[in-house]
N, C-alpha and C positions, 0 to 999 in steps of 0.2 A: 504494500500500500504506500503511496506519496504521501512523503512529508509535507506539511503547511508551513508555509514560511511567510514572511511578512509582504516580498511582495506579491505572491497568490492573496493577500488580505487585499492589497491594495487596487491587486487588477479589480478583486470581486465588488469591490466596493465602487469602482469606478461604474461600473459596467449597470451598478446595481440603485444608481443614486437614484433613479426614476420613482423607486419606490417611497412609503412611509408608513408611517403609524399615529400619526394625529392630524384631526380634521381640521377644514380649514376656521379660520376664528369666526367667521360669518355665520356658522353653521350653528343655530339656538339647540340644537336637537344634539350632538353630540357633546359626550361626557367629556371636560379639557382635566386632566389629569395632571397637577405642578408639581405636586411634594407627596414626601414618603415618611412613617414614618419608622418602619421596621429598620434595625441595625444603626439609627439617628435616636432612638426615642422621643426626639421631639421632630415636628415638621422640617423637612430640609427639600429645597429644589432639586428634583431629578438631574437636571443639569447641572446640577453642581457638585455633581458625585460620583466619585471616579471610580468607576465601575459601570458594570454590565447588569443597569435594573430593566426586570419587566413586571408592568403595571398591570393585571390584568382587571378590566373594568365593568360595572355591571353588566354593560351589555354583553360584552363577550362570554359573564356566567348563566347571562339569560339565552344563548343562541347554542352554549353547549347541554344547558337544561333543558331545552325544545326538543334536544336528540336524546338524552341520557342522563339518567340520573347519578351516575358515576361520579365520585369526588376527583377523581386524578384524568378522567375525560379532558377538565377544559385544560390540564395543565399539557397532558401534551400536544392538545391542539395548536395551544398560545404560545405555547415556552421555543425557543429553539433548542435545548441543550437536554431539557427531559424526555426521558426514556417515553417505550411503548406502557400504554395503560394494560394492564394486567388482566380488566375485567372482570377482577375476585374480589371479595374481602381482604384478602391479601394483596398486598402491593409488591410481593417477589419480582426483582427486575428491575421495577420503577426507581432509578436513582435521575440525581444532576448533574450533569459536566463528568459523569462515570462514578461520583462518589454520591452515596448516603447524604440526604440533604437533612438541615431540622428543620422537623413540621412543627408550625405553634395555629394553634386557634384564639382570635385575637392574644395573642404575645407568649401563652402559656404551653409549654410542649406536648406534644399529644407521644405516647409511647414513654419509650428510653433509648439510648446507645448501649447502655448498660446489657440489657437483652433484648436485641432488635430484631422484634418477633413478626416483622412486613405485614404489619396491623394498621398502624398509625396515620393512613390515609383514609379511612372510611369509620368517622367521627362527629359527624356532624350532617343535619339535613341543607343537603348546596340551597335550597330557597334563602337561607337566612344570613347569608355570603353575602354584603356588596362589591367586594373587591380583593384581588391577593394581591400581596406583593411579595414579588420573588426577587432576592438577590442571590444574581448567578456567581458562585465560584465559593472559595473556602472564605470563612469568616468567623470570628471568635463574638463578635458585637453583640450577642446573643447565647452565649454562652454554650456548653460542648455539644455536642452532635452535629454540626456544622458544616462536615466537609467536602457535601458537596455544595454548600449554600445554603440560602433561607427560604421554605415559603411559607407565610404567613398567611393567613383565611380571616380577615378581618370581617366580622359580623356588620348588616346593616345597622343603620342608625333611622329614625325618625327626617322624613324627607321636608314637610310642610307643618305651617302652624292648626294648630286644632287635632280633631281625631280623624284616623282614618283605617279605615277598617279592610282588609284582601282576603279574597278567598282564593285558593288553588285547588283544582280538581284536573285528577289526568286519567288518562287511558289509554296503556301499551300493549303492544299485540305482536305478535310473530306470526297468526293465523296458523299456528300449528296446538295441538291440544296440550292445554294447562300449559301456555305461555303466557297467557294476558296477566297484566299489574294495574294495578290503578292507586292512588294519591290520593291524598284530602287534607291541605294543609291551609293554616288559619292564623291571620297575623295582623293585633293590633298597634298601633303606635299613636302616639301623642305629641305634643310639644307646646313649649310657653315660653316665655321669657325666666323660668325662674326653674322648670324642670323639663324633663322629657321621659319617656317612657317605651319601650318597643317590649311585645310580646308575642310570640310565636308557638304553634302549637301543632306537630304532623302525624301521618300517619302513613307508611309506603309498605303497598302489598307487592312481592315480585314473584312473579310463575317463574315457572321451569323456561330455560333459554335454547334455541335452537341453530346449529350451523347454518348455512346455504344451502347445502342436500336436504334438509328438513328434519336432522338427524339430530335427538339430545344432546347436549353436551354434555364431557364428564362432569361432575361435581367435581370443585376443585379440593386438594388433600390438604391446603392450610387453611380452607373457610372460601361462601361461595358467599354471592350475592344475590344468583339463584334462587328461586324456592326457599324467600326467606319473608320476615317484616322486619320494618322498622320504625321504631317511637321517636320522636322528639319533641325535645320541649328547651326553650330558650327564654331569658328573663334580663332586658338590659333596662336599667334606670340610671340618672345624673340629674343630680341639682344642683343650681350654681349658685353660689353660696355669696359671691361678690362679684363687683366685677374681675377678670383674670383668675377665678376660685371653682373649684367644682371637684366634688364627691361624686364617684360613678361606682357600681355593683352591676355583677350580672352570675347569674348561674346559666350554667349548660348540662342537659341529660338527654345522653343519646344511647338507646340500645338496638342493636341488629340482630335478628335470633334466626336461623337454618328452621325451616317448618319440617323438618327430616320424611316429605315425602318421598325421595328415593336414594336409590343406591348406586355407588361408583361402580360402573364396568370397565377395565381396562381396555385400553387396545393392543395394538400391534403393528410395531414401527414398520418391520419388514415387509408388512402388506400396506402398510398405509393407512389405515384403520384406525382412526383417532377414537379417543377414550369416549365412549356415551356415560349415560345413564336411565334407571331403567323404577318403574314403582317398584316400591318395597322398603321398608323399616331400615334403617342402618343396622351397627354392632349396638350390640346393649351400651347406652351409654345417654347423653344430653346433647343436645342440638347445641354447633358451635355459635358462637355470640361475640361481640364487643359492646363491650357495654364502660362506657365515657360518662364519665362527671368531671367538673369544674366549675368554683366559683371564685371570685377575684373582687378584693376592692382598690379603687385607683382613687391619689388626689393629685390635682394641681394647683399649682399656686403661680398666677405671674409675675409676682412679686416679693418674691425672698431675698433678700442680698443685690438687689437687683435684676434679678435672674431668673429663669421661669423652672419651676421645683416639680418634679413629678416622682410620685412613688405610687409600688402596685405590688400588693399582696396578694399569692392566690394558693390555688390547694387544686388537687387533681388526683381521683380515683378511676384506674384503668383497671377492666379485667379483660383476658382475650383468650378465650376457649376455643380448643381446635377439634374436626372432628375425630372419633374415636378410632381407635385403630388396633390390633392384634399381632402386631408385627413384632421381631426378637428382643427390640428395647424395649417393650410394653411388660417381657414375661418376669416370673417370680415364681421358682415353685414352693415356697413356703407359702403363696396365697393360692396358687390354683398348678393345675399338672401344666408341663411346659405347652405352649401351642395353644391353651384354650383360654388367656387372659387378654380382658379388655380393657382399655385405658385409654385416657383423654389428656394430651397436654394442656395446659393454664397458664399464661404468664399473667401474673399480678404486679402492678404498680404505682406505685404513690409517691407525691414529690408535693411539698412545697416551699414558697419560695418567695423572696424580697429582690425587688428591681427596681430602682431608684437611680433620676437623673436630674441634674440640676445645669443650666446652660444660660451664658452671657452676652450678648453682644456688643462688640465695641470695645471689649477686652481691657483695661485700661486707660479706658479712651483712646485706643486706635484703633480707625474706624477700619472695620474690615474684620478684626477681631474675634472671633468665636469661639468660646469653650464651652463642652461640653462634658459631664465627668460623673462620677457615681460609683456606686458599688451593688454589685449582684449577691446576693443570698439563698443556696439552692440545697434542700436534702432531697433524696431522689432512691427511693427502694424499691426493688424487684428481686422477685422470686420466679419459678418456673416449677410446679407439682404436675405430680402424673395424679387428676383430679379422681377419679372413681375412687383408686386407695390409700389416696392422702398420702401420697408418698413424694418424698421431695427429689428435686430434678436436676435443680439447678440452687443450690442454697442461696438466703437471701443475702443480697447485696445491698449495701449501707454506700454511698456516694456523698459526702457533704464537702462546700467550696467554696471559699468567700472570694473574692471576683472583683477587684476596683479596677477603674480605667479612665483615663484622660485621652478627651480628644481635641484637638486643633482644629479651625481652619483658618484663612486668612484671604478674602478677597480684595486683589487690586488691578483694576482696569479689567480687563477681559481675564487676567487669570486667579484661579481659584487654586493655593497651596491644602492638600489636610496632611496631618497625621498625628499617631499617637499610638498610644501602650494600653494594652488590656493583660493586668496579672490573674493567671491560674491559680489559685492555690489549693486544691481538692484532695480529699483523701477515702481510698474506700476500704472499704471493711465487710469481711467475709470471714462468716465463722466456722469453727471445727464442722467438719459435715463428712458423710460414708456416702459413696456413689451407689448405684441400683447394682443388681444382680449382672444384670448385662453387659456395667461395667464390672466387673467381679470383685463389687462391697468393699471398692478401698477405700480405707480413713486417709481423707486430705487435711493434712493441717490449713488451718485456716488466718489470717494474719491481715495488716492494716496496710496496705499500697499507699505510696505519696504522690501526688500528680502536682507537679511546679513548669510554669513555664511562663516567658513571658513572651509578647504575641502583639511586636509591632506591628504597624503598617503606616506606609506614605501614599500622597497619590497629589495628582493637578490634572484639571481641568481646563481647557484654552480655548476659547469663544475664538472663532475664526469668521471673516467674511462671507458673505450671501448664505446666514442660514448654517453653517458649517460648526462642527467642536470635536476636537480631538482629548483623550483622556489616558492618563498613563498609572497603575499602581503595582504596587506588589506589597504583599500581607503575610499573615502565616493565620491560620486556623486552628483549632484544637478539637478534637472530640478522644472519648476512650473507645476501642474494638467491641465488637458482641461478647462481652465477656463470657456470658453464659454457656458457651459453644464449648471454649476449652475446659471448662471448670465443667462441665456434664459428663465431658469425654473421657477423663484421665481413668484410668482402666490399669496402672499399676501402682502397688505400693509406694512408701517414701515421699511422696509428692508433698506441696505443701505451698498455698497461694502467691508467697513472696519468689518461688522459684521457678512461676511459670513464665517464660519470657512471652509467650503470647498477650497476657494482660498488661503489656507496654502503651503507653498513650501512644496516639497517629498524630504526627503534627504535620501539618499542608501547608508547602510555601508557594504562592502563588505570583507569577507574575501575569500581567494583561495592560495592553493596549487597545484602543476603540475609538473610531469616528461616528458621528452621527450629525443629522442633515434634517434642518425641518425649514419649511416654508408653505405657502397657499396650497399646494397641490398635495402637501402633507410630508412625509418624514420619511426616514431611514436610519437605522445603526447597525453597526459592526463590530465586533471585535473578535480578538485574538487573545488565546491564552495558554500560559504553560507552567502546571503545575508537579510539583514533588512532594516525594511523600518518604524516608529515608527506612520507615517503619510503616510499607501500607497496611492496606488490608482488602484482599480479594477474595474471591468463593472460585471452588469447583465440587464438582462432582465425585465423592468414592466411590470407585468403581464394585465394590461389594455391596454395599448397603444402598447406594444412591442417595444418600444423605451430603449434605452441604458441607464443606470441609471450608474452614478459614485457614486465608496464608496470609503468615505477617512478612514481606516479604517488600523490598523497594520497589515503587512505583514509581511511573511520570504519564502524565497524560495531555495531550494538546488537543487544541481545538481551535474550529472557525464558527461564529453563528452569527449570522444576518437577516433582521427582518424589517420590515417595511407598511406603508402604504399609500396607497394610490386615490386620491380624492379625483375623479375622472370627472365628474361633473356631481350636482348636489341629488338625482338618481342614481350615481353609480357611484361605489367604491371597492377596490381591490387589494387585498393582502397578501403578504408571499412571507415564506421564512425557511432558512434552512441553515443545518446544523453538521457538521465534520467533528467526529471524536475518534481520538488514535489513541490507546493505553500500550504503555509497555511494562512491562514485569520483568522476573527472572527465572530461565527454568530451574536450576541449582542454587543457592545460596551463597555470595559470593560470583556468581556469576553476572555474563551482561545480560543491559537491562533489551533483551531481546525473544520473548515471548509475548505476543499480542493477547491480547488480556480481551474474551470473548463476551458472550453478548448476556453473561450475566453482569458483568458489569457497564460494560461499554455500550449504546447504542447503535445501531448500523446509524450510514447517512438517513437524515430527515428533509424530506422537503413537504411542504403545505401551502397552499393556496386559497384564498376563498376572495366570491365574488356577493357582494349584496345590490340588489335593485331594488330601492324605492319606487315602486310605479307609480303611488297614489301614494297623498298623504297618510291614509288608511291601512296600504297594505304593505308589505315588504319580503323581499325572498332572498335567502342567502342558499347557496352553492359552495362546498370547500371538499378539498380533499388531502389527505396526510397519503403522505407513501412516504415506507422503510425500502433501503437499499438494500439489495441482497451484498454478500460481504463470505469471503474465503482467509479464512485465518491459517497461520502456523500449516501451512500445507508440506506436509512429509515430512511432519514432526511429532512429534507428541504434542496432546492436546489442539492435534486439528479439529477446526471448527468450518462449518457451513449453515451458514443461513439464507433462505430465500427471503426476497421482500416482497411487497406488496402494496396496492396504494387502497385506500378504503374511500369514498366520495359517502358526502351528507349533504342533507337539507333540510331547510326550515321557513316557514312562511308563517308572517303576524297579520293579523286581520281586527286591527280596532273595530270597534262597537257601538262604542260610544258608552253610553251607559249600561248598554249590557256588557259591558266589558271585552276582553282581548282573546281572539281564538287564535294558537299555534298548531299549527302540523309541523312534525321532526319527524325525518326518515334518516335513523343509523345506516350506515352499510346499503345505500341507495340501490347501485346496481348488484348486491345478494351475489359479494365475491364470496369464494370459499378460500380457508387462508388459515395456516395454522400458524399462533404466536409464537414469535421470534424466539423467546425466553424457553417457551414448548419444545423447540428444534434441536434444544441440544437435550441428550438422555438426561435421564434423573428421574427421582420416586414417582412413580404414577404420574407421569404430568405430559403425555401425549397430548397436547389440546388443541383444538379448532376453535378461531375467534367467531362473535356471534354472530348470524345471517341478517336480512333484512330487517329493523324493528321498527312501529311506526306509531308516532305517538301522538295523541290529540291532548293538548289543556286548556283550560279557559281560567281561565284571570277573571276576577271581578274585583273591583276596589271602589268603595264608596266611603 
């Protein structure tokens, strides 16, 4: 594969300026998107941040909801750098820029790094989304799990003064039997001068899902989305206490339960024959679930010390149930004869946590001036039980970290300098504990790990002529490995936590360059990046059990991602976006960094396009289509890889009402390709899988 080099950035970019991503100023009807405030905590201009942000805005989560009610749908429709969407409860595969991103719901982390169970993206019901912001590439600003970036799912807020009242009702269908789902979701909101109020309230039923031949899908073996429901309930309020002053609260309760009407059928790679499923009861055991809470309070003050004060306390209970399984890590014969016991993994976890930022401008009185600075507070516990017989899996892990950080910037004339330090200081702790049967009952000593590190970054910003900006930085990131993995496995005597070199922190130095272009006709960005890792961490497959193996092993991985759009006239707009990731590893230890790193971590190329026409004020239709590149790794070597691509086209069309409110049609999977995922293509536990066939879905909107 070709390496990307800077000027492959620059031809692309030249060739590429046509495009954009914001509408023209003229345009009342779309959303202008200026500031951010994930990895900032307080407001900061997009353009003033040297880095690779994507904003994604409500409308773009309202035209991936018209197709799908999938949490990581709209991300990698909108993203350029995120992986293929999984399609499960599980997010296995889904990373950013090739590494493990952290998810937060407004600020707060959903999962762990500690035991990263590829749960942590299907948490919330997307209605009550207005916007994410993703910051692409490694980043500590946000404290560990970061390395491949941030997305953040910030909840809506209260839009106008007075009450206002929405109702959501949907209806999805595959026209194949016991595919159809349907929706019923209900959401009040308020506002005044003195408070506000948003209240949400769902309910989403999903049938069984079908290929393009009209064929079941497997059920997936870490949780489906499938043949399940889902509850939500969401609670945001803010009173503003003075002017520059406000107290805000909100709780989130989300659970997703498997209805266990059927059963996994394997397939067969050799014939082709991807995995169905069929009626019938599972293994004795509980339908797998996620099930999310969070509540949080925030204050701010714009007036402390001169300086605007924000702090946010919150709490977070996760549970994440997998389906049951019979398989050799399940057995025990002190509870039953070998071959006949069933069990259910569980990972449990609980964190809370103090986040506090206080920022100045004018620094001294020079103007230009900004600091920004605070300290983080995070205890964070997970466990992992085989759930039927209480038996531990994974002992629990104690993570606590206290986290101060100073940030810079300094605008003068067109350029914008930042940078600054964010200290680590974390410690985890893991007590005495005995492995299962399967690991054969060894006692691991258990012992308290130190995590220190400190975690500059620089960066400038350069406003250039007609519309142009150029952005240059380099950082380092932090997160710790899926602890959980090595600490399950250990299977001989002697061992003892302080001695495992796998439980080593991953630290990400990241460099990136990026231009970007907006004017009338609308926008474009670019950039380039190339990051290391001296201590990564990648997955394969073992070849005996099929289970996921971590290798703590040196990484580097570059990239190109460009997206755009095209304001053609005030009926027409078009978008484009594509994405290049190269990883290398090592096959030996000590050896070069010369094994291509496949498509569990890495994405093939992406490109994506969509087209929307305003015909009538009333109606509107969008057209898009995402294609994965097919992609030949490590060819006559160990760990060759081959993957096919594929491209998938969607569509969606809104039909205002007026008072009777707003009707969409969303068609997934338009032209009913057949296509199995990318992630599916290479061997591993039961996971032969075909992506869904055509889906097609009606909702109607009502807001009074």
């Amino acid at each position: 594969m070709r390496q990307l080099t800077v000027p492959t950035l620059a031809l692309a970019a030249a060739a590429q300026a046509a495009l954009a991503q914001t509408a023209p100023a003229d345009d009342p009807n779309r959303e202008q998107t200026v500031t951010i405030t994930t990895g900032t905590r307080t407001a900061k201009a997009v353009d003033k941040i040297p880095g690779a942000i994507t904003v994604v805005g409500k409308e773009e989560v309202a035209h991936t909801l018209a197709i799908t009610e999938d949490a990581t749908a709209v991300l990698a429709r909108s993203v350029p750098g995120y992986a293929e969407a999984s399609q499960a409860m599980s997010n296995t595969g889904e990373n950013l820029r090739g590494r493990i991103a952290l998810r937060l719901f407004d600020g707060v982390p959903q999962g762990s790094p500690l035991r990263e169970g590829t749960r942590n993206a299907t948490f919330t019901d997307m209605g009550v989304i207005g916007r994410i912001e993703v910051i692409n590439g490694p980043s500590a600003s946000e404290g560990i799990g970061a390395a491949g970036g941030i997305i953040n799912y910030i909840s809506r807020a209260p839009a106008k003064r007075g009450d206002e009242f929405q109702l959501v009702t949907r209806y999805t269908s595959q026209f194949e039997p016991d595919s159809a789902g349907w929706k019923v979701g209900f959401t009040y909101a308020h506002k005044e001068d003195k408070w506000d109020l948003i209240a949400s309230i769902s309910h989403v039923d999903r049938g069984m899902t079908y290929d393009a031949n009209g064929r079941a899908i497997g059920l997936n073996t870490s949780g489906s989305v499938a043949d399940s429901r889902a509850n939500n309930i969401f609670l945001k309020g803010g009173w503003n206490l003075s002017d520059g002053e406000r107290v805000q609260a909100s709780f989130a309760s989300f659970k997703i339960t498997g209805k266990g009407n059927y059963i996994l059928v394997d397939g067969d790679r050799a014939t082709g024959v991807t995995n169905t499923s069929i009626r019938g009861r599972p293994l004795d055991g509980k339908t797998e679930i996620n099930d999310f809470q969070q509540a949080q309070v925030s204050y701010d003050n714009g007036n402390v010390f001169g300086g605007q004060l924000s702090l946010n306390v919150y709490m977070a209970d996760q549970a994440m149930r997998y389906p049951a399984e019979d398989g050799a890590d399940r057995q025990d014969p002190l509870i039953k004869p070998l071959g006949t016991l069933v069990d259910q993994s569980e990972v449990r976890a609980k964190k809370q946590g103090l986040r506090s930022a206080w920022s100045k401008q004018d620094l001294g009185g020079v103007k230009g001036l900004e600091l920004r600075t605070g300290v983080d507070l995070v205890r964070d516990e997970v466990d992992q039980r085989l759930a039927l017989t209480d038996r531990l899996w994974v002992p629990p892990m104690i993570y606590k970290s206290v986290a101060p950080y100073a940030q810079f910037s300094y605008e003068t004339g067109p350029l914008t300098l930042s940078g600054g330090l964010r200290r680590e200081d974390g410690e985890l702790h893991v007590d005495d504990y005995t492995t299962t049967y399967f690991r054969n009952r060894v006692f691991v000593q258990g012992g308290t790990l130190s995590y220190t590190a400190t975690l500059p970054n620089v960066g400038a910003v350069l406003k250039l002529p007609a519309g142009w900006s150029a952005f240059a930085s380099y950082g380092k990131g932090f997160t710790l490995p899926n602890v959980g993995i090595p600490l399950r496995n250990i299977n001989y005597p002697g061992q003892s936590v302080a001695g495992i070199l796998d439980l080593q922190a991953v630290i990400v130095k990241n460099k990136e360059i990026g231009a970007s272009w907006k004017g009338k006709m609308g926008s474009f960005s670019t950039s380039y990046y190339d990051t290391k890792s001296d201590l990564g961490q990648s997955l394969s497959i073992d070849p005996v059990t099929n289970d996921f193996l971590l290798n703590r092993l040196p990484v580097r991985i570059k990239g190109l991602e460009m997206q755009g759009e095209l304001n053609i006239s005030r009926a027409w707009r078009a978008t484009a976006l594509y994405s290049r990731t190269l990883g290398k590893t090592v096959f030996t230890a000590g050896g070069p960094l010369d094994r291509q790193m496949g498509v569990l971590d890495v994405n093939p190329d992406k490109i994506g396009a969509s087209a929307t026409w305003k015909a009538t004020p009333a109606l509107d239709m969008t057209l898009g289509v995402t294609q994965l590149r097919s992609r030949d790794l490590n060819v006559g070597r160990s760990s060759e890889e081959h993957t096919k691509g594929y491209a998938l086209w969607d569509f969606s069309a809104n039909y205002d009402m007026g008072r009777h409110g707003k009707l969409t049609l969303g068609v997934e999977n338009l032209a009913d390709k057949f296509y199995i995922l990318s992630w599916s293509q290479l061997p591993g536990f039961r996971n032969y899988w075909a992506g869904r066939g055509r889906v097609v879905s009606v909702s109607h909107t009502l807001t009074f």
